[in-house]
C-alpha positions in Angstrom: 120.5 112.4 93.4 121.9 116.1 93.7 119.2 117.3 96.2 116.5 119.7 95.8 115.9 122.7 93.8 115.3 123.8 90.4 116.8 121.7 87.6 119.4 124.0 85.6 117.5 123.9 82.3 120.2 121.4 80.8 117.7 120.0 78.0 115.7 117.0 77.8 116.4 113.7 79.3 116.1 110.1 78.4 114.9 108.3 81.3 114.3 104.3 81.1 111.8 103.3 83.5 111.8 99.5 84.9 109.1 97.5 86.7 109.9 94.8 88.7 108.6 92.7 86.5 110.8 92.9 83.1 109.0 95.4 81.9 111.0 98.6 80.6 110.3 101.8 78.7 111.9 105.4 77.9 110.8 108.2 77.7 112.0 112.1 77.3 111.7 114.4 79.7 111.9 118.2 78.8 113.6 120.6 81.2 110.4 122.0 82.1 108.7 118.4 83.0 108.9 116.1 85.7 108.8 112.0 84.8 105.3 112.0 85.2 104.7 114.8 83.2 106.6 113.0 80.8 105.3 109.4 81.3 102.0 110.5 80.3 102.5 112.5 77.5 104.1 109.2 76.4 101.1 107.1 77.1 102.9 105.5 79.8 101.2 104.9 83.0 102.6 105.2 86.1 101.1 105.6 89.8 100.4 109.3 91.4 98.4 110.6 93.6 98.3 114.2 94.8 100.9 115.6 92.1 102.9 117.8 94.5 105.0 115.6 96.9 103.1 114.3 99.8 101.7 111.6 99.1 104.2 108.9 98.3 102.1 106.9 95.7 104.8 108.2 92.8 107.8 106.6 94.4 110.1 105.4 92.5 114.1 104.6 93.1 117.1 106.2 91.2 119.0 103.2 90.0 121.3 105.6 88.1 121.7 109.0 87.1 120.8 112.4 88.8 117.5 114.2 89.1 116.4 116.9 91.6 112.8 117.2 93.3 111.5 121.1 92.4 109.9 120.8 95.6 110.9 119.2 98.8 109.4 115.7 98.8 107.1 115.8 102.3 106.6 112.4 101.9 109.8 111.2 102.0 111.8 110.6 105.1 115.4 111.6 104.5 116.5 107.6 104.9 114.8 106.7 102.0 116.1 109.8 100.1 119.6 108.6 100.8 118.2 105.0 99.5 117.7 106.7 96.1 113.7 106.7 96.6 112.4 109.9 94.4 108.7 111.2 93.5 108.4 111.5 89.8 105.6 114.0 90.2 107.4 116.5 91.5 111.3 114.5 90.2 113.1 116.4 87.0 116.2 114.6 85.4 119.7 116.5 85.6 121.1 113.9 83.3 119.9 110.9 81.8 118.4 108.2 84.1 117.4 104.5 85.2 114.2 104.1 87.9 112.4 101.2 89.3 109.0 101.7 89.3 105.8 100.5 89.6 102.9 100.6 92.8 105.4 98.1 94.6 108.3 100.4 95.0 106.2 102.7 97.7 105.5 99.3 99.3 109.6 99.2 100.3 109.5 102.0 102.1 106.5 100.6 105.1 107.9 97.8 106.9 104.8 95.4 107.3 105.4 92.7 109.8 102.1 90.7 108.2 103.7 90.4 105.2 
């Protein structure tokens, strides 16, 4: 992940999204959309929240590939930025990508000692 900022306008994306459990899909992401953005207008559903960063129910992880946040993620702590944990409401693709995704990821970044 290159960081924050505003994406350079390089084009549109492909970006495969992968849940934990097998399921995969890919979708486009226009220089001017985030993955969310660009999950829904695909019809595919993925986890949000507040839609600007704070909230951390959009995580996701950057398996591969590079993507910048438009706006600093608040509710990410920088650990799990260096982990490769993104928000794809607020995430925009610099190149093509591969993300985990799915309501568990978020779960990774809480340690739970009851679970």
């Amino acid at each position: 992940m290159s960081g924050d900022g505003d994406p350079d306008g390089a084009g549109e994306h492909r970006v495969e999204l992968a849940w934990r459990d097998g399921r995969e899909e890919m979708v486009a992401v226009g220089a001017d959309e985030t993955v969310l953005e660009a999950a829904e207008a695909a019809g595919v559903a993925l986890p949000f929240g507040c839609r600007t960063g704070a909230c951390a129910t959009c995580t996701a992880r950057l398996l591969s590939g590079d993507l910048v946040h438009r706006r600093p993620p608040r509710a990410l702590k920088d650990r799990h930025r260096e982990r490769g944990y993104v928000l794809t409401c607020i995430a925009a693709p610099m190149t093509d990508c591969r993300l985990d995704v799915g309501a568990d990821v978020a779960d990774d970044l809480v340690s739970n000692p009851w679970k």
